[in-house]
C-alpha positions in Angstrom: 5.9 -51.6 -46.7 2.1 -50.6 -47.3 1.3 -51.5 -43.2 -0.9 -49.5 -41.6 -0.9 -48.7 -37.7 -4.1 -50.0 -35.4 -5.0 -46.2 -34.4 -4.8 -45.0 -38.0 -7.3 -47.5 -39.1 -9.0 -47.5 -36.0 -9.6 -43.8 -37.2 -10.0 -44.0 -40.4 -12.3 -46.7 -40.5 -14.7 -45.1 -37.6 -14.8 -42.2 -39.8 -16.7 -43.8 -43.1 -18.7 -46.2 -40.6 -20.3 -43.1 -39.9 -21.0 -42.1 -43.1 -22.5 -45.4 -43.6 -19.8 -46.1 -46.1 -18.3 -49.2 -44.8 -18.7 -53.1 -45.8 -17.3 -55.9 -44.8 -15.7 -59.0 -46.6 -15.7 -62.5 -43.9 -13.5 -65.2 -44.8 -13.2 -68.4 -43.3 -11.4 -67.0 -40.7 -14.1 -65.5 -38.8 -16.0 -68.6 -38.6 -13.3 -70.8 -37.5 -13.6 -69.6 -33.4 -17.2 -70.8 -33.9 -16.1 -74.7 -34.4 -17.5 -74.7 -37.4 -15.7 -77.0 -39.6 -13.2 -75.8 -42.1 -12.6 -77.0 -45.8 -10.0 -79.6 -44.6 -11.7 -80.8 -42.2 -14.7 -81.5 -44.6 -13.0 -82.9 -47.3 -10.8 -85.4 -45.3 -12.9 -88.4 -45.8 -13.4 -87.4 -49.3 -9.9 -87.2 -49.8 -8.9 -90.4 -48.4 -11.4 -92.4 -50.7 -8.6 -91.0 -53.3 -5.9 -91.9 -51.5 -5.2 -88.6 -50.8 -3.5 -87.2 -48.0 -5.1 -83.9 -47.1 -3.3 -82.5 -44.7 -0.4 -82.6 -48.0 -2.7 -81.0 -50.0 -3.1 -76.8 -50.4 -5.2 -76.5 -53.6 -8.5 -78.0 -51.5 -11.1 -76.8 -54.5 -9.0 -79.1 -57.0 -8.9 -81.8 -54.4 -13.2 -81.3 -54.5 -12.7 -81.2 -58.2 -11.1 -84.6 -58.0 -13.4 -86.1 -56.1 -16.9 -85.0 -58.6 -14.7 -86.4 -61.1 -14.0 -89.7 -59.5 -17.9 -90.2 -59.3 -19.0 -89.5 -62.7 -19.1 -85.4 -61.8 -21.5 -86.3 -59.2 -21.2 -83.9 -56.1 -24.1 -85.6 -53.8 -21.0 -86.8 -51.6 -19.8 -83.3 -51.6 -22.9 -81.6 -50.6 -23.9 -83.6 -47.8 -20.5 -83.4 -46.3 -21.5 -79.8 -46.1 -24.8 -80.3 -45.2 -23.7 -82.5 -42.5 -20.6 -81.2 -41.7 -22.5 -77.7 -40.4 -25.9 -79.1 -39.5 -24.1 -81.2 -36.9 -22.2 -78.1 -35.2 -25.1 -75.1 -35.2 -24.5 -72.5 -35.6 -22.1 -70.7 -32.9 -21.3 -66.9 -33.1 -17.8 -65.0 -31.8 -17.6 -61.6 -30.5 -16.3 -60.4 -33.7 -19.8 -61.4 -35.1 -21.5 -59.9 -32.6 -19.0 -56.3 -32.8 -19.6 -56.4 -36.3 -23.4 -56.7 -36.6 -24.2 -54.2 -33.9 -22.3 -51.6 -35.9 -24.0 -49.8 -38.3 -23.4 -51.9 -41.3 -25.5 -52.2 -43.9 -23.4 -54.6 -46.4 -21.8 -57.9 -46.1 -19.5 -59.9 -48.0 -18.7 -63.6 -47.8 -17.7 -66.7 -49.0 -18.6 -68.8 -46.0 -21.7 -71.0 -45.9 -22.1 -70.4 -42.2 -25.8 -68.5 -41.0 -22.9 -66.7 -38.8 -23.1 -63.3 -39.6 -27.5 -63.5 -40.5 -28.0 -65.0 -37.4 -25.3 -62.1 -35.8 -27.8 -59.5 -36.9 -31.0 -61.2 -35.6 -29.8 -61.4 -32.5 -28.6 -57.8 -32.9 -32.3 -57.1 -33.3 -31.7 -56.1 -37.0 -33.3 -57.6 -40.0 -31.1 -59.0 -42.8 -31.7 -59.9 -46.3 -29.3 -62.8 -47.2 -28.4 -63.3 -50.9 -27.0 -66.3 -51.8 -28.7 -67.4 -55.3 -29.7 -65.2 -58.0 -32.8 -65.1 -57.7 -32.9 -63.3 -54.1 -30.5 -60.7 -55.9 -33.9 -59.8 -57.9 -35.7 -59.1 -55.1 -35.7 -56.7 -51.7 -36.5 -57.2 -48.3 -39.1 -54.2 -47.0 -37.3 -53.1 -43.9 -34.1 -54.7 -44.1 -31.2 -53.2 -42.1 -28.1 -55.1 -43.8 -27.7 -57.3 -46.7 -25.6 -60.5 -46.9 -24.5 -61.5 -49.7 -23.1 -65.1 -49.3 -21.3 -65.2 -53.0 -20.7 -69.4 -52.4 -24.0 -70.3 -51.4 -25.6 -71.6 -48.2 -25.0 -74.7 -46.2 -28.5 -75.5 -46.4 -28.7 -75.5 -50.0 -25.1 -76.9 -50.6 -26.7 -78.5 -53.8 -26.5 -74.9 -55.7 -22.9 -74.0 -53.5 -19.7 -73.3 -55.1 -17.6 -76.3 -54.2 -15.3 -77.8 -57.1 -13.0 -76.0 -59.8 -16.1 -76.5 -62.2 -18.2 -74.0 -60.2 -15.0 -71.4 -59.9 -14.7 -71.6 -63.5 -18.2 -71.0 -64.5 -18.9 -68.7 -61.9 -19.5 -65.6 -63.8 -21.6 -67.7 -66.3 -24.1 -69.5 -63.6 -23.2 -66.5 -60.5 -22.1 -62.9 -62.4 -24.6 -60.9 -60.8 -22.6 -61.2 -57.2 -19.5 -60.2 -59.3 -20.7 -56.9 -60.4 -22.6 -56.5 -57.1 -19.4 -56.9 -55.4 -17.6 -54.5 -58.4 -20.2 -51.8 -57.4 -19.0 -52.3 -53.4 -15.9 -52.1 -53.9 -16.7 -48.8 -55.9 -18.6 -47.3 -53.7 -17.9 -48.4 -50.3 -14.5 -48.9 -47.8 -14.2 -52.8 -47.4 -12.6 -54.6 -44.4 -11.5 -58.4 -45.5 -11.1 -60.0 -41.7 -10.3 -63.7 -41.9 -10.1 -63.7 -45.8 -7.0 -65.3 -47.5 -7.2 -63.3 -50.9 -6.9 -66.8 -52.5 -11.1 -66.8 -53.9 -10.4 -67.0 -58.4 -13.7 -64.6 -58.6 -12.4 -61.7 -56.0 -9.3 -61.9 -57.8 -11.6 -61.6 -61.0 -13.1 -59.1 -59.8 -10.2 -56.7 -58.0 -8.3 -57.8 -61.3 -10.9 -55.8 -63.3 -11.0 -53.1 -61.0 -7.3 -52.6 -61.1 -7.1 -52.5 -64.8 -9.9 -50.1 -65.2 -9.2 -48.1 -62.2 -5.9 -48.0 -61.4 -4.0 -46.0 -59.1 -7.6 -43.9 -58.4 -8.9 -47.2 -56.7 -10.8 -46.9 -53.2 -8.5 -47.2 -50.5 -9.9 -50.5 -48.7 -8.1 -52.5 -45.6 -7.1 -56.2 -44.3 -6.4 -57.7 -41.0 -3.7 -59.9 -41.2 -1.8 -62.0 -38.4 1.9 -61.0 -38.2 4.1 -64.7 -39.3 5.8 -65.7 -36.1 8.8 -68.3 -35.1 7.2 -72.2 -34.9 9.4 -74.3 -32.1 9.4 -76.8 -34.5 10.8 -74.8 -37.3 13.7 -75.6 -40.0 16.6 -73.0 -40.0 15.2 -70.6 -42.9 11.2 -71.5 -42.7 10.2 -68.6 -40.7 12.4 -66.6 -42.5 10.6 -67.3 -45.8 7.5 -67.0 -44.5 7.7 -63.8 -43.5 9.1 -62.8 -47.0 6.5 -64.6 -48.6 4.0 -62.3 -46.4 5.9 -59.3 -47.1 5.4 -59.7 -50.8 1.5 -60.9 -50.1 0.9 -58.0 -48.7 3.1 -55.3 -51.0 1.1 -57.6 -54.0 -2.6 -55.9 -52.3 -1.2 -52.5 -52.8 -1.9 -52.5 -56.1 -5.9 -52.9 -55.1 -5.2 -50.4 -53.1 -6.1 -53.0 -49.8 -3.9 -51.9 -47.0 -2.8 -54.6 -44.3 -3.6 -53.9 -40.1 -1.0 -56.5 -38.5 -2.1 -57.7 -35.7 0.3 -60.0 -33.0 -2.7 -62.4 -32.3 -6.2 -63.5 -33.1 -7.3 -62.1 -30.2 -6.2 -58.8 -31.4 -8.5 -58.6 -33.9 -11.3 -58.5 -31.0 -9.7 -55.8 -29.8 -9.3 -53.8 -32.8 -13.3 -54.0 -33.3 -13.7 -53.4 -30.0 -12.1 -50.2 -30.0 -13.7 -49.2 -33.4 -17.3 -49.6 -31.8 -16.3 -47.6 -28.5 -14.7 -45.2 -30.8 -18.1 -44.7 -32.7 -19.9 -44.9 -29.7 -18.2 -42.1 -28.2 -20.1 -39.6 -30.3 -23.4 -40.7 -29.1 -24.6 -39.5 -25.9 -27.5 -41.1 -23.4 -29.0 -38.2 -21.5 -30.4 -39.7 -18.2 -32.6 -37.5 -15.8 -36.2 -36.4 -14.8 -37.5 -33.4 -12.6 -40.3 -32.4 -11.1 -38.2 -29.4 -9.5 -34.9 -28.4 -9.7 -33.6 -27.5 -6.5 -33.2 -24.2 -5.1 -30.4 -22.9 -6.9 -31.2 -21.6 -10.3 -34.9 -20.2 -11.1 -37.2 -23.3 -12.7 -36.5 -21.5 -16.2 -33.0 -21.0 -15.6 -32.5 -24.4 -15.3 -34.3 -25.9 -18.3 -32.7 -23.1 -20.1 -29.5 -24.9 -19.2 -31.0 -28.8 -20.3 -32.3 -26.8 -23.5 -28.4 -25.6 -24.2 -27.1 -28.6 -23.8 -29.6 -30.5 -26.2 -28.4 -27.7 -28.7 -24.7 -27.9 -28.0 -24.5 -32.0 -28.4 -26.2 -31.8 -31.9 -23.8 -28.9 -32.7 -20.6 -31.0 -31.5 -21.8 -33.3 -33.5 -22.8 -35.7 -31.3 -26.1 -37.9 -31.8 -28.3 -38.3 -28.6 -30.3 -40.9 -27.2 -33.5 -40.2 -24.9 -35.9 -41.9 -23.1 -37.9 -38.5 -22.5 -37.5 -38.9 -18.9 -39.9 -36.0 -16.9 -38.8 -32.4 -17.5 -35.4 -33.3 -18.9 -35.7 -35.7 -22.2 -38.4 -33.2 -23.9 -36.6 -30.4 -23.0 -33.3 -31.9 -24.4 -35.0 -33.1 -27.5 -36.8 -29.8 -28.0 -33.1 -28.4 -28.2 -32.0 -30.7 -30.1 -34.5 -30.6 -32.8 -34.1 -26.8 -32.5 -30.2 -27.4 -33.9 -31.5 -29.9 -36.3 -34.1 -28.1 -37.9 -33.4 -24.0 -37.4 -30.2 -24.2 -37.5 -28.3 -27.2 -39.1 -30.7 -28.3 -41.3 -30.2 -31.8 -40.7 -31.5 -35.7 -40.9 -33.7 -36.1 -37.8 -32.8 -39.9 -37.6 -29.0 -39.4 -38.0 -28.8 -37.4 -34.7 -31.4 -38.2 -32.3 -33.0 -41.6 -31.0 -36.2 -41.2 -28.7 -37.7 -43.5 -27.5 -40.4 -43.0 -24.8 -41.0 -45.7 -21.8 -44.4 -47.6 -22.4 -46.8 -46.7 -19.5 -49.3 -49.6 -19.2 -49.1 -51.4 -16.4 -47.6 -54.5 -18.7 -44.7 -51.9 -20.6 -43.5 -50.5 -17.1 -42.7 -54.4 -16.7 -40.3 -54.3 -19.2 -38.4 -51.1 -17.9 -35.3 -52.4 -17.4 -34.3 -54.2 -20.5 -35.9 -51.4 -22.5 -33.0 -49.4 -20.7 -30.8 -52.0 -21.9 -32.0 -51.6 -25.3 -31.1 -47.5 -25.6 -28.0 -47.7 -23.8 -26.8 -50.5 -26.4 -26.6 -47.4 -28.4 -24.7 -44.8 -26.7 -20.9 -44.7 -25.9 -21.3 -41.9 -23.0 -24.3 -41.5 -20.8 -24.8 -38.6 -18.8 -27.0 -38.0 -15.7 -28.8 -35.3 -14.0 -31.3 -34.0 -11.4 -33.6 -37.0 -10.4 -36.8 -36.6 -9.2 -40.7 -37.0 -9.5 -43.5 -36.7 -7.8 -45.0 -39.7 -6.9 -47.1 -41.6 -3.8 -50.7 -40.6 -2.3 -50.6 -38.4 -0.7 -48.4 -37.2 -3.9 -44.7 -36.8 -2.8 -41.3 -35.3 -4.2 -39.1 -38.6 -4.6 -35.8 -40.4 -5.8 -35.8 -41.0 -9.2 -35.0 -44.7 -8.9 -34.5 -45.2 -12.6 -31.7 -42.9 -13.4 -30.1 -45.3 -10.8 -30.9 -48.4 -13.1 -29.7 -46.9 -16.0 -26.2 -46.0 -14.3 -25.9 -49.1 -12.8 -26.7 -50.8 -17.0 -24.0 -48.4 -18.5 -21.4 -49.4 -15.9 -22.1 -52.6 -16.4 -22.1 -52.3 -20.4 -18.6 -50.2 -20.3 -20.4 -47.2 -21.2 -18.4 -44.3 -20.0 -20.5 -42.3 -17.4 -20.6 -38.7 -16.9 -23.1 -37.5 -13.4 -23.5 -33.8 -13.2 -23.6 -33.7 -9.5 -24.6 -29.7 -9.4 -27.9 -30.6 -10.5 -28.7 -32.3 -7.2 -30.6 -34.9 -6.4 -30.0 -38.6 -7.8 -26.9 -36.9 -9.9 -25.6 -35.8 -6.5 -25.9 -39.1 -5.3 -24.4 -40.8 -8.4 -21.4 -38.3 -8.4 -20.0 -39.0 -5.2 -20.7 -42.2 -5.7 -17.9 -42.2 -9.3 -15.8 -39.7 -6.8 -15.6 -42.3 -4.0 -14.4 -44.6 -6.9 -12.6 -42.5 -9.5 -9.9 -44.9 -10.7 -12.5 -47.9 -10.9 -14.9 -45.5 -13.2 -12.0 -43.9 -14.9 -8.9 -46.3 -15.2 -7.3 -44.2 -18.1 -8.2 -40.9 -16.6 -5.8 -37.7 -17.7 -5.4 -34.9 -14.8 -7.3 -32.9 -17.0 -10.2 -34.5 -17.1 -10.4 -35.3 -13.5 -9.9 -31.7 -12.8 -13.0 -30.8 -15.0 -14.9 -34.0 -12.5 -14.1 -31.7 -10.2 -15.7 -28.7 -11.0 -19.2 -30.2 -12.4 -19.6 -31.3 -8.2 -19.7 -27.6 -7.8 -23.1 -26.3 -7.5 -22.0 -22.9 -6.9 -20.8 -22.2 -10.4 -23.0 -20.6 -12.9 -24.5 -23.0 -15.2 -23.6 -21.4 -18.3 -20.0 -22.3 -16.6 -21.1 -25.6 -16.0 -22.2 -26.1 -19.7 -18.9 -25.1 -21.0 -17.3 -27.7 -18.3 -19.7 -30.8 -19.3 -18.8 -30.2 -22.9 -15.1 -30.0 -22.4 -15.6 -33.2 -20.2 -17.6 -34.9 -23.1 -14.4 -34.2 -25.2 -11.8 -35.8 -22.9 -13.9 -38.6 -22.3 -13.9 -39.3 -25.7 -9.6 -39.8 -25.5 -9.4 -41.9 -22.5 
């Protein structure tokens, strides 16, 4: 059967997200954690003025249909019950939303009418341009991070929604600018359906079209789909059908060349995106330190020579980096850094380094700790070392209390933390303080990277040795 294993998508799927080549397709599914109401649920008043018993019922846009008919193809009674029916709820967002829209996304799909995945974004601190007539597909947001196309409509202007058979079947009359939108996606870009049914006339349309044109040579997209299991209150033979009735479903989406995740639970699927955004993560690095000196070991130079080697070495490893430009580390890393990018590489600037420099008013130094918040939302590894200024009158060498907050946020944020305690200073203090605790910083820790733990406490190695170390460190981390 076309089934794919978690890791193997997990893989795959991190792999275009950073290409930027990834969209996703939300069905109903997504929403339904959020108590917002779902089609039956809306249409079971409606369906009871006909008599109509809806929980008999599977073809729900007909039973709409029936209903517009019944009142002289008026659909007022229609549209409020979705005005209504999500007005009166909010709107509520799961941790799939939120996984989803801090990933770097740029297109959505869906056929909800829920401000889910917009309002995900927002509070992601992205800006989204939301589609959902045709006249917004004629224009552009300035500065948009994501679009959303919502190819039904919107709650809040249910009046212009697809909601009966009528608007299905003139959908690519009224609505055919979403269809070849969503042809030029699926073209173009890996999709992920999650919480989709496949049973939407115009994404049949439109994979039908696809199909016939394209062929076997179709993009390779992916589904999550929940696994049928064994009801108590089954008949001999129901579960049994079912899960042939799945089998062919999903053998039927090979020929769009979709490929089906199973998952055991809902809950699953959390994890699943969970793992793809600590997977992505993983390549981006927070570098954590400040010095005014740096200790008695190593000449000055030979230690920045070492923070400059390491800002090379990231970028060449293909990691992307994330600064604060914290006092004799973060320019020196991002001088090395820019030297890969530019000298050497010849890459995009913004693909592979994120600065961001702490405001120094009185008021910005207020907002120090969530602006730490803010970078290390980014990063999927932080590593820390040295810590020191000069600070006090009369002017005196002290802890770098910062580097400390910004440990303490990435623990607390699950990033995975590496301290380089042969630098000294805070990173000494930090190390010990992950060595005291190994199994509570490390829970899936392999011998071999515990070993390398080890040997960055040493301050008596070389740092060139060092450097290889913390790179072959960055590396395991990236496994466990």
């Amino acid at each position: 059967m076309p089934k794919v294993k978690v890791e193997t998508f997990i893989e795959d799927f991190t792999r275009e997200l950073e290409q930027n080549n990834v969209a996703i397709f939300a069905g109903a599914g997504l929403s339904v954690p959020t108590g917002v109401v779902d089609w039956k649920g809306l249409l079971k008043p409606l369906a009871k003025e006909l008599d109509l018993d809806i929980d008999r019922e599977h073809d729900l846009v007909r039973v709409a249909q029936y209903h517009v008919n019944h009142h002289g193809r008026s659909k007022s009674d229609l549209t409020e019950a979705i005005l209504n029916g999500f007005a009166r709820r909010g709107t509520a967002i799961t941790e799939n939303h939120k996984i989803l829209a801090r990933l770097p996304i740029q297109t959505y799909w869906t056929t909800n009418y829920d401000a889910c995945i917009e309002d995900a974004l927002k509070q992601s601190g992205k800006v989204p341009d939301v589609k959902h007539t045709i006249q917004q597909m004629l224009t552009t947001l300035h500065g948009r991070d994501a679009v959303v196309y919502k190819m039904h409509g919107d709650y809040l202007d249910a009046s212009n929604a697809v909601l009966c058979k009528e608007d299905y079947e003139t959908f690519h009359l009224k609505r055919g600018e979403f269809l070849t939108a969503l042809a030029g996606d699926l073209l173009s870009k890996m999709f992920l359906f999650i919480g989709f049914s496949f049973s939407d006339p115009n994404l049949d349309y439109v994979l039908g079209r696809l199909h016939s044109r394209y062929g076997e040579h179709q993009r390779k997209h992916y589904c999550l789909v929940k696994s049928e299991i064994a009801n108590a209150d089954d008949q001999p033979g129901e579960f049994e059908y079912r899960k042939a009735k799945q089998d062919l479903f999903i053998r039927d989406l090979e020929r769009y060349n979709i490929r089906a995740v199973m998952v055991d639970s809902y809950d699953q699927i959390t994890e699943i995106l969970r793992a793809v955004e600590s997977r992505h993560k993983s390549k981006t690095v927070f570098v954590s330190g400040a010095a005014h000196e740096y200790g008695t070991r190593w000449p000055a130079q030979e230690a920045t020579n070492f923070v400059h080697s390491l800002g090379m070495g990231l970028i060449a490893k293909d990691y992307k980096i994330v600064t604060g430009l914290g006092l004799g580390i973060g320019s020196t890393v991002v001088d090395g850094a820019l030297t890969q990018i530019y000298h050497v590489q010849r890459r995009n600037l913004t693909d592979q380094l994120v600065i961001r420099p702490f405001p120094q008013s009185p008021q910005g130094q207020q907002t120090w700790h969530v602006y730490r918040q803010d970078m290390l939302d980014f990063a999927g590894i932080a590593i820390y070392m040295f810590g020191n200024k000069l600070a006090g009158n009369p002017p005196a060498l002290q802890r770098s209390n910062g580097m400390v907050d910004e440990f303490d946020i990435a623990h607390a944020k699950g990033i995975k933390v590496l301290p380089l305690g042969f630098t000294e200073f805070v990173a000494r203090d930090l190390y010990d303080r992950v060595k005291a605790n190994f199994t509570q910083f490390y829970p899936s820790a392999t011998a071999k990277f515990q070993s390398m733990f080890n040997l960055l406490g040493d301050s008596s190695r070389s740092l060139q040795d060092q450097l290889t170390t913390t790179f072959e460190a960055l590396a395991e981390l990236q496994k466990i």
